[in-house]
C-alpha positions in Angstrom: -14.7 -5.2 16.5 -16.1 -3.5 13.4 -18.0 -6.1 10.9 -17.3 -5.3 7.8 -20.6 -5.1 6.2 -20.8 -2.2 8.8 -18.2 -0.5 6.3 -18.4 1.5 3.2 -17.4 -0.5 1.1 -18.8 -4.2 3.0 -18.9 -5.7 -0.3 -14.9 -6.5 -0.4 -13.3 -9.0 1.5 -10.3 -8.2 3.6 -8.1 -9.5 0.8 -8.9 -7.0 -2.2 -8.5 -4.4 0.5 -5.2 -5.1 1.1 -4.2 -5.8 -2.2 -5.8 -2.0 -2.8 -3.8 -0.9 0.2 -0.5 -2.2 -1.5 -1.5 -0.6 -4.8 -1.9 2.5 -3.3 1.6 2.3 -1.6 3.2 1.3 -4.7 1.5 4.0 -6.9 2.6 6.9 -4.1 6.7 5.5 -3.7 6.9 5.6 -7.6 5.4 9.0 -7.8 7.9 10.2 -5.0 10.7 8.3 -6.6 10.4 9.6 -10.3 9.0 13.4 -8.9 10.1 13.9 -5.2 9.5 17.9 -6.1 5.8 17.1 -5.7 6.6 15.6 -2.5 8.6 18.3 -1.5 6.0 21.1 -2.5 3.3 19.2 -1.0 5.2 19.3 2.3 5.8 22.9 1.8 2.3 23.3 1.9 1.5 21.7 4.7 4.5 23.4 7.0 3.0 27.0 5.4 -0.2 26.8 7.1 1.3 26.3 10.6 4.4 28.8 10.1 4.8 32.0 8.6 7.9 32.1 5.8 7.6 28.7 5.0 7.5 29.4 1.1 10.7 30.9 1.3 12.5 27.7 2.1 14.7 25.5 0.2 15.2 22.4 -0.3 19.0 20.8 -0.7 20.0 18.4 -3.3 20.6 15.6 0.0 16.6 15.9 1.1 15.2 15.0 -3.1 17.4 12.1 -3.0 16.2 11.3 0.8 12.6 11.5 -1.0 13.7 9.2 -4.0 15.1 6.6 -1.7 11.6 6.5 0.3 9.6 6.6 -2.7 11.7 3.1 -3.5 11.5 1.7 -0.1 7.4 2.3 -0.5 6.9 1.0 -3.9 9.3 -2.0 -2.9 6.9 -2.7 0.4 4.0 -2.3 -1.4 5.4 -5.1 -4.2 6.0 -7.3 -1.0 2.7 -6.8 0.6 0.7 -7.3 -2.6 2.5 -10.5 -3.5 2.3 -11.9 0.0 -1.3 -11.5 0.1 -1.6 -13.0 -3.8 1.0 -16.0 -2.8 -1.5 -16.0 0.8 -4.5 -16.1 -1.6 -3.3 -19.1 -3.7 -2.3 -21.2 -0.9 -6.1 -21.1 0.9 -7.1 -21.5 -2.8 -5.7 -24.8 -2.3 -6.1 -25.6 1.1 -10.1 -25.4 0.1 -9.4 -27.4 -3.0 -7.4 -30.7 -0.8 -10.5 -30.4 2.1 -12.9 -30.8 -0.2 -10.9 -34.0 -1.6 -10.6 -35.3 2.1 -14.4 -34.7 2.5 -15.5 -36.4 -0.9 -13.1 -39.4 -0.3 -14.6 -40.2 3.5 -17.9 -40.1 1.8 -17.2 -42.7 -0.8 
């Protein structure tokens, strides 16, 4: 397995990365929610260089709201992830905090 002081950016624990990684997912499902025409011409893009006519094609009223409902199923999971790894955070916040009680009290 990868160390990560092998990685770019070594210097962040595992934590901040996935509270980025949430972030990140939150960020993109409220983008697609409030402009799922970005989404939609992004994915135009992306079909047009693999298939010839793709600009001429057209989206229907059914596939934005398809986009909109993703973009909130995103931003909801990235909420969730984020405050699992906060709520994760706080509890070996505490853990730390009641082992080093236990190990003061055996040394009195």
């Amino acid at each position: 397995m990868i160390d990560s002081d092998d990685m770019p950016c070594g210097t962040a624990d595992g934590a901040s990365k996935r509270k980025f990684g949430a972030l990140l997912v939150i960020g993109q499902g409220v983008l697609t929610a409030i402009a799922p025409g970005l989404s939609e011409s992004l994915t135009r893009k992306m079909v047009s260089k693999n298939f010839e006519n793709a600009d001429a094609l057209e989206a229907k009223p059914a596939y934005r709201r398809q986009l909109r409902a993703v973009g909130i199923g995103a931003a909801a999971a990235g909420i969730a992830g984020y405050a699992m790894e906060t709520v994760s955070e706080d509890d070996d916040a505490g853990d730390e905090n009641a082992t080093d009680a236990d190990t003061d009290a055996a040394a009195a």
